[in-house]
Biopython code that builds the backbone (N, CA, C, O; Angstrom):
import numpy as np
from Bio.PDB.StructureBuilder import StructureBuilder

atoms = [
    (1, "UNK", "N", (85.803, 107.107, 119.783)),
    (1, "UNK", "CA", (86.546, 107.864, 118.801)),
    (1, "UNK", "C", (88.053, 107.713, 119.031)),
    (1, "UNK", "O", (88.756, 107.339, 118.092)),
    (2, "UNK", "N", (88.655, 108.019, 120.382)),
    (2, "UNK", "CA", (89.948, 107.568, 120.398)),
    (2, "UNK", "C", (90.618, 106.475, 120.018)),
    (2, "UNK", "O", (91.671, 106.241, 119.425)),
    (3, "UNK", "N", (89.398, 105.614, 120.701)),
    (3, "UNK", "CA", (90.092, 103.571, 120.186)),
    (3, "UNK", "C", (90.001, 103.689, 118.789)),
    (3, "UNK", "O", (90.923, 103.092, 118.233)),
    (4, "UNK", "N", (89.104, 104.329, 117.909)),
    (4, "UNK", "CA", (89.133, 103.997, 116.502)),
    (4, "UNK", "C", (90.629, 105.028, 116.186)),
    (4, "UNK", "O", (91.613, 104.559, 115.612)),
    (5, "UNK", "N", (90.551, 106.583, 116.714)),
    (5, "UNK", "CA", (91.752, 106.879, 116.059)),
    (5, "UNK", "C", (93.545, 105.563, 116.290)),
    (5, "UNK", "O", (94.341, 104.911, 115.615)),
    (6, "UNK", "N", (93.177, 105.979, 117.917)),
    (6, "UNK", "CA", (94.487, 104.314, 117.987)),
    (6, "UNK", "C", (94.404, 103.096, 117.318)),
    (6, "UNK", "O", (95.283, 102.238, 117.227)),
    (7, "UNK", "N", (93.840, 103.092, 117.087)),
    (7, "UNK", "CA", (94.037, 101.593, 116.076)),
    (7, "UNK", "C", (94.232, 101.741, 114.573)),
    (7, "UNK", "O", (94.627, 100.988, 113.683)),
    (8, "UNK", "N", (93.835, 102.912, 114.627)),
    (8, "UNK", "CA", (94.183, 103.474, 112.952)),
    (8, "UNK", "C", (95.627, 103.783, 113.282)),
    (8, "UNK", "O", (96.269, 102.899, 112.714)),
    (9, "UNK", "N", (96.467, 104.596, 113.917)),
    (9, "UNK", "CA", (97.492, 104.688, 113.855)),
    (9, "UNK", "C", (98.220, 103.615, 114.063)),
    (9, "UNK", "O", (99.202, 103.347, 113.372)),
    (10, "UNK", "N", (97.867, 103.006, 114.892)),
    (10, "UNK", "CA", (98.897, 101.815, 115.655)),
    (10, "UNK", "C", (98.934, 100.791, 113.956)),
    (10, "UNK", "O", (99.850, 100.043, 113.613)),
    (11, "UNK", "N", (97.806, 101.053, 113.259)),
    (11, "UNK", "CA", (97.771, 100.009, 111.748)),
    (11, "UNK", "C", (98.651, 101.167, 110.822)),
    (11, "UNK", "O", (99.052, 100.560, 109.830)),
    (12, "UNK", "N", (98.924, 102.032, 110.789)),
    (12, "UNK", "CA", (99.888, 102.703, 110.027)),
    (12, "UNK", "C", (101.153, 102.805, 110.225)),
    (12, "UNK", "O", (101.934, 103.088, 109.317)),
    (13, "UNK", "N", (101.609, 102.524, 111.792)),
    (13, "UNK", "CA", (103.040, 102.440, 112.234)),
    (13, "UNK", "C", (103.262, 101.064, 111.546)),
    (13, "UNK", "O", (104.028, 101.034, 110.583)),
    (14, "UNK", "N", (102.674, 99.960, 111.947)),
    (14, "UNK", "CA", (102.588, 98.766, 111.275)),
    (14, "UNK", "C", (103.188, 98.721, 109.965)),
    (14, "UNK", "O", (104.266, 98.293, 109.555)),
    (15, "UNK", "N", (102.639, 99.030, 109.662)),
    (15, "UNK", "CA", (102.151, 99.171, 107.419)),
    (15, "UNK", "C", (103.469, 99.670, 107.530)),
    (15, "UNK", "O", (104.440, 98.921, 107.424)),
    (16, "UNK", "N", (103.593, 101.155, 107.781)),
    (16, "UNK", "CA", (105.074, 101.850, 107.592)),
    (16, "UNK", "C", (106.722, 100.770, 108.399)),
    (16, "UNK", "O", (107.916, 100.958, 108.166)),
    (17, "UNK", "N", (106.149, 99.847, 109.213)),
    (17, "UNK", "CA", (107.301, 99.427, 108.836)),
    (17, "UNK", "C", (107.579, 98.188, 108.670)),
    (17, "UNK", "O", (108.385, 97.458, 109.247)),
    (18, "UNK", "N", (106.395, 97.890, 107.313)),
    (18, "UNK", "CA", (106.953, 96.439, 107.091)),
    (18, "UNK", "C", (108.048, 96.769, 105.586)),
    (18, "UNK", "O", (109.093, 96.252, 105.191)),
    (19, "UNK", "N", (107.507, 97.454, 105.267)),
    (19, "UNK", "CA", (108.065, 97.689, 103.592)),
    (19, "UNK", "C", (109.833, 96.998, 104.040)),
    (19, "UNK", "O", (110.258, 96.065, 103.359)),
    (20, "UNK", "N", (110.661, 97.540, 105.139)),
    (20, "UNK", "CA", (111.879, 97.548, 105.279)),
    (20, "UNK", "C", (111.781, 95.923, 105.692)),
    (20, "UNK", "O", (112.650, 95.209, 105.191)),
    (21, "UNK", "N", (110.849, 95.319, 106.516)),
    (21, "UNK", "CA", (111.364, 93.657, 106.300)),
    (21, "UNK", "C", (111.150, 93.120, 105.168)),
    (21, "UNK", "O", (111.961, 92.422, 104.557)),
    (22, "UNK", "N", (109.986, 93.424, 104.795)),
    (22, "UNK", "CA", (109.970, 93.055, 102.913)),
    (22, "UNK", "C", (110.850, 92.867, 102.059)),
    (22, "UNK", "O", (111.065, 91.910, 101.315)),
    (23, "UNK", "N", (111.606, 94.307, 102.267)),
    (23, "UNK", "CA", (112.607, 93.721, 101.207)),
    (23, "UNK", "C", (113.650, 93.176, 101.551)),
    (23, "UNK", "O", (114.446, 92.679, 100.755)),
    (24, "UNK", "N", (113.817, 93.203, 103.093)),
    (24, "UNK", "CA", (115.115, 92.015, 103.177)),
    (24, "UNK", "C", (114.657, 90.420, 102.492)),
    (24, "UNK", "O", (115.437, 89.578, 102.048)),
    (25, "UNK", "N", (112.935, 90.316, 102.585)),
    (25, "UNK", "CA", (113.202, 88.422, 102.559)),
    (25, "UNK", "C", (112.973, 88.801, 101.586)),
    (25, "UNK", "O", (112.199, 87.910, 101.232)),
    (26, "UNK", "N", (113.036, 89.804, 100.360)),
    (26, "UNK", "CA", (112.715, 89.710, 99.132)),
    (26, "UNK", "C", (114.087, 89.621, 98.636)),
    (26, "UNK", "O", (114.147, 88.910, 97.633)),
    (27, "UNK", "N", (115.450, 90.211, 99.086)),
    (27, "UNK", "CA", (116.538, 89.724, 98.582)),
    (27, "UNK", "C", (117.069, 88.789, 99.009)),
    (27, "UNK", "O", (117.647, 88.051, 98.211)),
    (28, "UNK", "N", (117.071, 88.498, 100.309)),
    (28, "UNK", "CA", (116.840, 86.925, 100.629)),
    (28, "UNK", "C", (116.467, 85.669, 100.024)),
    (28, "UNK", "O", (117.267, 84.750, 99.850)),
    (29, "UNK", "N", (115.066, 85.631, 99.659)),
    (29, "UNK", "CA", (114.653, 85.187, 98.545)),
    (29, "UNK", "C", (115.279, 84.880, 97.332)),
    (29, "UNK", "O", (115.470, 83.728, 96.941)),
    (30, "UNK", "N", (115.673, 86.122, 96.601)),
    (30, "UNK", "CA", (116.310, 86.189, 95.429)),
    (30, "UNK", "C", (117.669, 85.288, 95.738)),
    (30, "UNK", "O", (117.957, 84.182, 95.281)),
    (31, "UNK", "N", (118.432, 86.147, 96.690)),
    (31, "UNK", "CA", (119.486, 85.631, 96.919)),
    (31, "UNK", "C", (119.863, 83.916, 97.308)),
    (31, "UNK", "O", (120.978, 83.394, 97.344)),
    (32, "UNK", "N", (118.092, 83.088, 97.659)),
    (32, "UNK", "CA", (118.272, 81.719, 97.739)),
    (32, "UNK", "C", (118.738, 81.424, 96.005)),
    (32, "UNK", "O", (119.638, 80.749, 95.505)),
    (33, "UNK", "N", (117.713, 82.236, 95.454)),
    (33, "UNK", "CA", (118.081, 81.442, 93.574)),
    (33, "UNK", "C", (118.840, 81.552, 93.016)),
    (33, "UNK", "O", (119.147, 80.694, 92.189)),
    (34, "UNK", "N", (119.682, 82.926, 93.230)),
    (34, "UNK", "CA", (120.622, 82.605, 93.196)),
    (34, "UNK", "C", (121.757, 81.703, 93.627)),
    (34, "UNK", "O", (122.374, 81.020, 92.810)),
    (35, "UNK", "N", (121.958, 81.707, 94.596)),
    (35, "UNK", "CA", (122.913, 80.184, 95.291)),
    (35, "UNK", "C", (122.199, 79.120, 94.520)),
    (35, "UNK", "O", (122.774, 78.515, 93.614)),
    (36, "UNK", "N", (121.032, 78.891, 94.838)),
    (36, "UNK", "CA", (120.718, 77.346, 94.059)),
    (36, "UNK", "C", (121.082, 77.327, 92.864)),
    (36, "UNK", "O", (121.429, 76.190, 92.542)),
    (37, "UNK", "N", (121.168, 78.104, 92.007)),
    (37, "UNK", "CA", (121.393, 77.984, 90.367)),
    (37, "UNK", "C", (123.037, 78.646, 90.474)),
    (37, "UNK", "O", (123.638, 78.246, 89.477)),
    (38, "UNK", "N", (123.642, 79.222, 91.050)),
    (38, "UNK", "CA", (125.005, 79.290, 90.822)),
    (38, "UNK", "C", (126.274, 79.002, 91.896)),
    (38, "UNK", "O", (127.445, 78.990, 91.516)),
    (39, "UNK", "N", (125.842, 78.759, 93.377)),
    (39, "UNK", "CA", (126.768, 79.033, 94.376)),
    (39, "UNK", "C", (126.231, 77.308, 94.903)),
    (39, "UNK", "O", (127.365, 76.867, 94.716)),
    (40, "UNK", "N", (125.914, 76.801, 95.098)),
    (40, "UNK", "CA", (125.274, 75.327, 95.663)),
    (40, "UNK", "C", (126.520, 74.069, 95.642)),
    (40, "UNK", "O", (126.751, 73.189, 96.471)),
    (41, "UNK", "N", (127.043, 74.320, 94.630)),
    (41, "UNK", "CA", (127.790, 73.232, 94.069)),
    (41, "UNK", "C", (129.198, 73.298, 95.134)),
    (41, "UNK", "O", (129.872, 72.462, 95.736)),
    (42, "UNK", "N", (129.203, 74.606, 95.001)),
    (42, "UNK", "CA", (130.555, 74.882, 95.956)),
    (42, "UNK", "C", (130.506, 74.923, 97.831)),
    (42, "UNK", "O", (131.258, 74.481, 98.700)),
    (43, "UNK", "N", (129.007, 75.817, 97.851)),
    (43, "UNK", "CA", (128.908, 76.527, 99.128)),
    (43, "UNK", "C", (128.168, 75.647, 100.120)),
    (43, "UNK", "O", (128.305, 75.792, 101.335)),
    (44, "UNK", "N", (127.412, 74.769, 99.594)),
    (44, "UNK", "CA", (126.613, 73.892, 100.179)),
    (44, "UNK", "C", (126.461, 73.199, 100.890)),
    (44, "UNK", "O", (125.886, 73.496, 101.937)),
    (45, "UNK", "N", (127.025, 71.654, 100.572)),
    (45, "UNK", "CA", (127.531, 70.606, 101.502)),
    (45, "UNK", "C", (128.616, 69.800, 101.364)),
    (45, "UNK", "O", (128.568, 68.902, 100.524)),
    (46, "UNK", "N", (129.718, 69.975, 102.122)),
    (46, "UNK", "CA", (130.733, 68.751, 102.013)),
    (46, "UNK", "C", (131.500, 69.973, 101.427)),
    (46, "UNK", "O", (130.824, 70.762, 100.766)),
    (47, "UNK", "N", (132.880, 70.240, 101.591)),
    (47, "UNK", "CA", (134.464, 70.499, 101.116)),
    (47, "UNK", "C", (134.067, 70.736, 99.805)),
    (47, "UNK", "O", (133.418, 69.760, 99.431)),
    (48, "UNK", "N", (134.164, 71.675, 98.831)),
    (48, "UNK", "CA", (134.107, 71.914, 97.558)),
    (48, "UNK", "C", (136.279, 71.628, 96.888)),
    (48, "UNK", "O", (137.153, 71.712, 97.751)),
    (49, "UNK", "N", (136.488, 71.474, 96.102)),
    (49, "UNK", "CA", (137.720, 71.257, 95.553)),
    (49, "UNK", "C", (138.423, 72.397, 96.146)),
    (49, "UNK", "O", (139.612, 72.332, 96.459)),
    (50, "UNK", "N", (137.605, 73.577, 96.323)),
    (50, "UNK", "CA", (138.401, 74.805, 96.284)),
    (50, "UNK", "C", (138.485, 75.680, 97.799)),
    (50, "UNK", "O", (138.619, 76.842, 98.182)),
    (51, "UNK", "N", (138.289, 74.120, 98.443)),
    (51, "UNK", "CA", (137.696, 74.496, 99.714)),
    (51, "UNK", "C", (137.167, 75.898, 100.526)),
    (51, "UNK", "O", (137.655, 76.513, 101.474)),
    (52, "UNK", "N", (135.797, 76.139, 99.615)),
    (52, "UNK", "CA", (135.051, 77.402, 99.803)),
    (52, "UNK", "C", (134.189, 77.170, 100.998)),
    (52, "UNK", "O", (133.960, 75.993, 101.277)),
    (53, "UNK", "N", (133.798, 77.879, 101.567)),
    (53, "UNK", "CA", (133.397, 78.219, 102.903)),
    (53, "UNK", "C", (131.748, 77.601, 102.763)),
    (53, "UNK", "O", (131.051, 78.195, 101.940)),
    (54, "UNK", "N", (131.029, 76.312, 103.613)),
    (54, "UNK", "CA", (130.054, 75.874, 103.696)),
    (54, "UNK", "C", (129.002, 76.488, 104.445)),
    (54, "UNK", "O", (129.274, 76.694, 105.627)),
    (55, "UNK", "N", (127.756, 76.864, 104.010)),
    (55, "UNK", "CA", (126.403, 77.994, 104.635)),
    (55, "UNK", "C", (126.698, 77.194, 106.342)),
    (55, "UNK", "O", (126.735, 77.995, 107.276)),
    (56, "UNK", "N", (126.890, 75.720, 106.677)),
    (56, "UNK", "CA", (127.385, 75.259, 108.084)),
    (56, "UNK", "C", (128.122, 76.301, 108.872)),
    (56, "UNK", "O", (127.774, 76.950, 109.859)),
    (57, "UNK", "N", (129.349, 76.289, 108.103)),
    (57, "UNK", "CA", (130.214, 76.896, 108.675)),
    (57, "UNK", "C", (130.240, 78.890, 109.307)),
    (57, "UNK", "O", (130.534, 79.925, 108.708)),
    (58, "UNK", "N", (129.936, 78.711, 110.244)),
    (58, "UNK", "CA", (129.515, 80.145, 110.717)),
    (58, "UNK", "C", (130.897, 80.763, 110.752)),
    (58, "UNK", "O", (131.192, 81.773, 110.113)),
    (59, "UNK", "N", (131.740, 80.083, 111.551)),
    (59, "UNK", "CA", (133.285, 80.465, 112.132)),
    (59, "UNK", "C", (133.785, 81.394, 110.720)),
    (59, "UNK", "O", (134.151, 82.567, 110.639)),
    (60, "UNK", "N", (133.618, 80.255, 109.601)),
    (60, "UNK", "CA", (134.553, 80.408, 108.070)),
    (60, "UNK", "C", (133.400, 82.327, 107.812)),
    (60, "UNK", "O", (133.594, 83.491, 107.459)),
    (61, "UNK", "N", (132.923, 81.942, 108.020)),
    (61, "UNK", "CA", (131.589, 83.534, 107.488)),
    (61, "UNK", "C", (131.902, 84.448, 108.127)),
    (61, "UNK", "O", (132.319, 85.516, 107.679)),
    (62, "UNK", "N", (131.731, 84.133, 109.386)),
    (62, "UNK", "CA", (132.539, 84.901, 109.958)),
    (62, "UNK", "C", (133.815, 85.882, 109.874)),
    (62, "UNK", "O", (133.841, 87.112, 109.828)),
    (63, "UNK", "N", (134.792, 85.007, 109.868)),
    (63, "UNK", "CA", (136.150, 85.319, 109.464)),
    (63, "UNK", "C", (135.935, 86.069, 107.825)),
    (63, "UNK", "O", (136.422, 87.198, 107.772)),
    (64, "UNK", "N", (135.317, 85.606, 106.595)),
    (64, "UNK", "CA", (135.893, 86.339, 105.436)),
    (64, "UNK", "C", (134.632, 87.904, 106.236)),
    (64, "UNK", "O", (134.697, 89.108, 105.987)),
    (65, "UNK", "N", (133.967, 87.396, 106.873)),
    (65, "UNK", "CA", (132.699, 89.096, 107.048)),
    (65, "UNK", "C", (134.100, 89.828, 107.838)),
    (65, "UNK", "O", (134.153, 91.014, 107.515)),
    (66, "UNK", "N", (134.659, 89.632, 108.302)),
    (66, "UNK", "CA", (135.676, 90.384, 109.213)),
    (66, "UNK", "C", (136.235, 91.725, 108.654)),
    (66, "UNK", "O", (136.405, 92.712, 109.370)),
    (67, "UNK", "N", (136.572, 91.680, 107.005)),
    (67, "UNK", "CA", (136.881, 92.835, 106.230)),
    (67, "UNK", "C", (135.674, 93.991, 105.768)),
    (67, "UNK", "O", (135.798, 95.076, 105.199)),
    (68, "UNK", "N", (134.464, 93.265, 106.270)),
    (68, "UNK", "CA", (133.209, 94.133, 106.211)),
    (68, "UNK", "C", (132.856, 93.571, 105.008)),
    (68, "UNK", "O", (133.625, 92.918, 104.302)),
    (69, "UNK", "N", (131.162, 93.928, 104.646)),
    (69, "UNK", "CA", (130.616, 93.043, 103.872)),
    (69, "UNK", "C", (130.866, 93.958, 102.131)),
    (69, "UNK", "O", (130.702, 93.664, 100.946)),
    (70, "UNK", "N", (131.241, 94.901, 102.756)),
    (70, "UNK", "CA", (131.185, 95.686, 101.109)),
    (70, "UNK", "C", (132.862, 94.872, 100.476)),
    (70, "UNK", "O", (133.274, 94.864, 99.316)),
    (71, "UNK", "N", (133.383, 94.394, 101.459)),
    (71, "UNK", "CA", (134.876, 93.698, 100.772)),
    (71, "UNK", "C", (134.611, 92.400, 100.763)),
    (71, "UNK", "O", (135.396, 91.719, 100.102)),
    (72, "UNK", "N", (133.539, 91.724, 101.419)),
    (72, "UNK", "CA", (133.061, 90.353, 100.786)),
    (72, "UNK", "C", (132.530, 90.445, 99.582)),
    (72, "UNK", "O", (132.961, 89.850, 98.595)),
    (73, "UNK", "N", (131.199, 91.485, 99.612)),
    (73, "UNK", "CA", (130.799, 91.859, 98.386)),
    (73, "UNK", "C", (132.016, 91.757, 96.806)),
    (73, "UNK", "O", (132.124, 90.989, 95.851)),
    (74, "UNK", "N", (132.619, 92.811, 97.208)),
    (74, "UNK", "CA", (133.693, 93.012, 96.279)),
    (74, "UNK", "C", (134.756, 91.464, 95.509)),
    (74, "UNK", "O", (135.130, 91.232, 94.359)),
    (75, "UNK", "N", (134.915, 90.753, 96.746)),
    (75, "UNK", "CA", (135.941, 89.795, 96.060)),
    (75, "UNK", "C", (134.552, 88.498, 95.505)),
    (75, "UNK", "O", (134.802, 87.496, 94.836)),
    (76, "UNK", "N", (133.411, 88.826, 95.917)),
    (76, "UNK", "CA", (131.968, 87.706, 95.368)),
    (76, "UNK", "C", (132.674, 88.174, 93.726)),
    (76, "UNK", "O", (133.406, 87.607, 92.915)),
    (77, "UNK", "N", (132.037, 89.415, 93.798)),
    (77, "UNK", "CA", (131.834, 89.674, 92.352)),
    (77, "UNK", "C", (133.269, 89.606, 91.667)),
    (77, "UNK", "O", (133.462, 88.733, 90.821)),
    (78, "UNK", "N", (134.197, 90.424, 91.976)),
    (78, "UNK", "CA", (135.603, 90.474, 91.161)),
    (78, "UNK", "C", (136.457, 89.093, 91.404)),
    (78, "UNK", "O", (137.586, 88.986, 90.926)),
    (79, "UNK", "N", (135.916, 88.149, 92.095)),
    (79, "UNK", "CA", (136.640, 86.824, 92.500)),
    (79, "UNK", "C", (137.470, 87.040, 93.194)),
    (79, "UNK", "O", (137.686, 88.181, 93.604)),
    (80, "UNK", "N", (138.312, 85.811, 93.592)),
    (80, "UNK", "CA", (139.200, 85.982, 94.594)),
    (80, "UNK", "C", (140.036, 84.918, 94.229)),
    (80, "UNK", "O", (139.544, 83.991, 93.586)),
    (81, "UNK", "N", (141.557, 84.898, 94.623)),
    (81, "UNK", "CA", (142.780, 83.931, 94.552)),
    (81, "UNK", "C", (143.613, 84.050, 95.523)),
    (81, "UNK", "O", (144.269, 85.071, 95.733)),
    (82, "UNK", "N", (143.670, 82.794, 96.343)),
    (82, "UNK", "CA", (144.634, 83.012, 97.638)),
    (82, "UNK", "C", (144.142, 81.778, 98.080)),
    (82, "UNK", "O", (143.981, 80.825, 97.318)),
    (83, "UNK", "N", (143.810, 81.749, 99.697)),
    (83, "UNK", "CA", (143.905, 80.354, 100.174)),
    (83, "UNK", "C", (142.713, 79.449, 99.495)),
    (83, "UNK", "O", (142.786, 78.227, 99.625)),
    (84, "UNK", "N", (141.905, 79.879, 98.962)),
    (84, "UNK", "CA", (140.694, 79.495, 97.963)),
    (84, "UNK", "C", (140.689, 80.037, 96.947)),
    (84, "UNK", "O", (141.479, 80.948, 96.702)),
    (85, "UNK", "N", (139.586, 79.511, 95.907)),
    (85, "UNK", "CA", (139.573, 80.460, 94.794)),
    (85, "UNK", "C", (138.124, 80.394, 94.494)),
    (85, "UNK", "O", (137.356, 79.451, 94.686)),
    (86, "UNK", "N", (137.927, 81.356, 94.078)),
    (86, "UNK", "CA", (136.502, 82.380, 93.327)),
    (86, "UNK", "C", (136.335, 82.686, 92.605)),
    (86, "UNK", "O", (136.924, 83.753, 92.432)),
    (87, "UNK", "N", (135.639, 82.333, 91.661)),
    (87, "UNK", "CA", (135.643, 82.507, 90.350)),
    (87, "UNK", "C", (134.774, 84.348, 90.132)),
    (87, "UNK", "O", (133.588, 84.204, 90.430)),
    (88, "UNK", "N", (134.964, 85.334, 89.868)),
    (88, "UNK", "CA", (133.832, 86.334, 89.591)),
    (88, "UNK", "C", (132.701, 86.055, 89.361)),
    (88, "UNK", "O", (132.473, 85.535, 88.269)),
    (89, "UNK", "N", (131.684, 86.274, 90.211)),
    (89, "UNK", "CA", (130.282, 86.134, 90.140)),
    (89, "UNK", "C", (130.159, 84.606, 90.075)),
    (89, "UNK", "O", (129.379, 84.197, 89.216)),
    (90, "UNK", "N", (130.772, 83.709, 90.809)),
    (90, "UNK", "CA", (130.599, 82.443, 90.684)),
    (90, "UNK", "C", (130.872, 81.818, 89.752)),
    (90, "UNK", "O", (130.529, 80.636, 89.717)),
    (91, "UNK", "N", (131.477, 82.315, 88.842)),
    (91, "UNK", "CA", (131.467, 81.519, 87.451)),
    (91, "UNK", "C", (130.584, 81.780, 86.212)),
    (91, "UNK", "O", (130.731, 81.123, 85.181)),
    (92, "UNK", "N", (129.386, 83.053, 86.378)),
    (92, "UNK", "CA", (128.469, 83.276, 85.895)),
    (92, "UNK", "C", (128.425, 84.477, 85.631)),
    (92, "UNK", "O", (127.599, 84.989, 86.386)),
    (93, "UNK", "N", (128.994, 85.428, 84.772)),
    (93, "UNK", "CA", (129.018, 86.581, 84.038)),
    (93, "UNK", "C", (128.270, 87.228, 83.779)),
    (93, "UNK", "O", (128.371, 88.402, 83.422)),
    (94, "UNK", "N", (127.171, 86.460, 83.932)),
    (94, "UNK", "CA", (125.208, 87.092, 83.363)),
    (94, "UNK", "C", (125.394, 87.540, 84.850)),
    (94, "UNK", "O", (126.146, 88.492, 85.057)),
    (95, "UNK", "N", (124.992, 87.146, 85.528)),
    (95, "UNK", "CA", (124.883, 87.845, 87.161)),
    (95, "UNK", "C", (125.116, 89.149, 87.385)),
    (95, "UNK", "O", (126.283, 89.538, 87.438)),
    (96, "UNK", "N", (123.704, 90.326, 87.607)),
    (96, "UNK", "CA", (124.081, 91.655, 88.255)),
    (96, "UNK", "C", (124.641, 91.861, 89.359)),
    (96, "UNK", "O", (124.042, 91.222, 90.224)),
    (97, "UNK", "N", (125.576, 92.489, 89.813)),
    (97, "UNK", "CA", (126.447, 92.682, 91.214)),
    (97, "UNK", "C", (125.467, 92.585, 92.041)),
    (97, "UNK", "O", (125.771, 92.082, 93.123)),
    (98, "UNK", "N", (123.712, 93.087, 91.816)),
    (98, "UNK", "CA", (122.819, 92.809, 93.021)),
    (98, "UNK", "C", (122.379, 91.436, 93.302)),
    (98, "UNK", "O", (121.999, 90.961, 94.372)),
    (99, "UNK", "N", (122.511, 90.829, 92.037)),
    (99, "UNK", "CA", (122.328, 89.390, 92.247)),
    (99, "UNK", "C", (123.617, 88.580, 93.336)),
    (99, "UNK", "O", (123.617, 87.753, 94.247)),
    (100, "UNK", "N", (124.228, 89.078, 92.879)),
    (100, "UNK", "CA", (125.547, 88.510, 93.156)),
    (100, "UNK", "C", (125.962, 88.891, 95.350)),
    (100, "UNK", "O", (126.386, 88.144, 96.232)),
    (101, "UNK", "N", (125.626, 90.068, 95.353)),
    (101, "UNK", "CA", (125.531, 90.247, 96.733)),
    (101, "UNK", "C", (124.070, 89.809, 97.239)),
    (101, "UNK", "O", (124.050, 89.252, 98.337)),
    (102, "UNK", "N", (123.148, 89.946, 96.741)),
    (102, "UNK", "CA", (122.154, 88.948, 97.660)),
    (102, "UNK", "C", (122.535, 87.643, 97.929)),
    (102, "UNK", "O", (122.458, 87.249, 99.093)),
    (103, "UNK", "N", (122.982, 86.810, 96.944)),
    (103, "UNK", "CA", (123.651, 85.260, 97.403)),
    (103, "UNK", "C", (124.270, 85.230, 98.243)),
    (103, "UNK", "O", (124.288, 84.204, 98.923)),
    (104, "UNK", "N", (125.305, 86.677, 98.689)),
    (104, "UNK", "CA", (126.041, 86.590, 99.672)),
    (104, "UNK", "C", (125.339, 87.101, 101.049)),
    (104, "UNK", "O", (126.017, 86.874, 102.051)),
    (105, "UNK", "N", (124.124, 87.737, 101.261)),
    (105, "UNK", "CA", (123.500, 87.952, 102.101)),
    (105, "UNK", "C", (122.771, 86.456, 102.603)),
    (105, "UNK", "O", (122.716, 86.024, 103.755)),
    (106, "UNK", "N", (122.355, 85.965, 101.628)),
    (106, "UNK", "CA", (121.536, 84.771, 102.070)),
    (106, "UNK", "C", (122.474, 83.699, 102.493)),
    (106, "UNK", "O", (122.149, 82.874, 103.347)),
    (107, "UNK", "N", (123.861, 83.699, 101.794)),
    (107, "UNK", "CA", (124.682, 82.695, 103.020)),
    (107, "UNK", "C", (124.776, 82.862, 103.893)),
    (107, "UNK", "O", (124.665, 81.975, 104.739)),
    (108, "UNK", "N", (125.151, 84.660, 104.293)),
    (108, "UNK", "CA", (125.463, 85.145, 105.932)),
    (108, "UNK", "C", (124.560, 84.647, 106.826)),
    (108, "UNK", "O", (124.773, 84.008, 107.856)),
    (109, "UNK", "N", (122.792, 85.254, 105.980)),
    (109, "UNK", "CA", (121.549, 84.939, 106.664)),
    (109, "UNK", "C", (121.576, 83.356, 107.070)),
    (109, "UNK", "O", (121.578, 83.163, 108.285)),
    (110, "UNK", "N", (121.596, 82.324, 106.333)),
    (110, "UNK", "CA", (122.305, 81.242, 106.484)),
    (110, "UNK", "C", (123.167, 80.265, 107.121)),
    (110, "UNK", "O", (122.965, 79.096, 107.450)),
    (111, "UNK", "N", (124.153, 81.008, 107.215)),
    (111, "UNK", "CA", (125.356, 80.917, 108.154)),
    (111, "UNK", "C", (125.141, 81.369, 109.784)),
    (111, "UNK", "O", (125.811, 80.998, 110.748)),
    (112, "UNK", "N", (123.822, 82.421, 109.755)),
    (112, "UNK", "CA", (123.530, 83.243, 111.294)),
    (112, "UNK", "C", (124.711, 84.207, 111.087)),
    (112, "UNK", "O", (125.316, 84.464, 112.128)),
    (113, "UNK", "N", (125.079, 84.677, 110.193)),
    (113, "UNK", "CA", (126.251, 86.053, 110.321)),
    (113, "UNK", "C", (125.588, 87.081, 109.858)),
    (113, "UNK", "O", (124.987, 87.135, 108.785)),
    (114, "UNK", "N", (125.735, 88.265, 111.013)),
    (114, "UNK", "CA", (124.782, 89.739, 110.897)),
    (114, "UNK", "C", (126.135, 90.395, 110.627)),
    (114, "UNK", "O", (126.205, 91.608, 110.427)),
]
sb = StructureBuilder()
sb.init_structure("model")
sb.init_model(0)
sb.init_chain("A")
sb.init_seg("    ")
for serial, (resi, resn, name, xyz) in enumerate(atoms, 1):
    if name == "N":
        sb.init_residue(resn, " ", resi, " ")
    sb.init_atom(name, np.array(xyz, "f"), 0.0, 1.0, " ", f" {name:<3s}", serial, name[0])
structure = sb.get_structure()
């Protein structure tokens, strides 16, 4: 009776905490299709024109994560102009701000930047 109650619990601690990895690779996920269909061209491989920061480059991820991710977040979506440039939401206007910060999670994830 005990081994059956422990194993019932020990399968409910389980269960209770996958939901929270779930949905990281579920915006993860998302956040790959996004990059592939809007961020790829730039973020990908090789020097973009606008010399934007490559998923390689950890150092560069690093450095813009430095202002915290809700101000990476912020200049993803509202763009950015200065030593690079960013177009808002990549260039893609259809894009929900959640879309738009998962792409930026999945570069970090990407990049190895927590």
């Amino acid at each position: 009776m005990q081994t059956q109650l422990a194993a019932a619990l020990f399968a409910t601690l389980i269960a209770c905490s996958m939901p929270a990895r779930s949905a990281d690779d579920t915006r993860i996920a998302t956040g790959g299709k996004v990059f592939a269909a809007n961020c790829k061209s730039c973020h990908d491989t090789g020097k973009a024109e606008n010399d934007a920061p490559q998923i390689s480059e950890t150092a560069e991820w690093k450095s813009r994560l430095g202002g915290g991710r809700e101000a990476l977040y912020k200049s993803s979506i509202q763009g950015f102009s200065g030593y690079f440039t960013m177009p808002a939401k990549g260039g893609n206007a259809s894009l929900s701000d959640d879309e738009v910060k998962a792409a930026v999670d999945y570069m970090l994830d990407k990049a190895s930047v927590r």
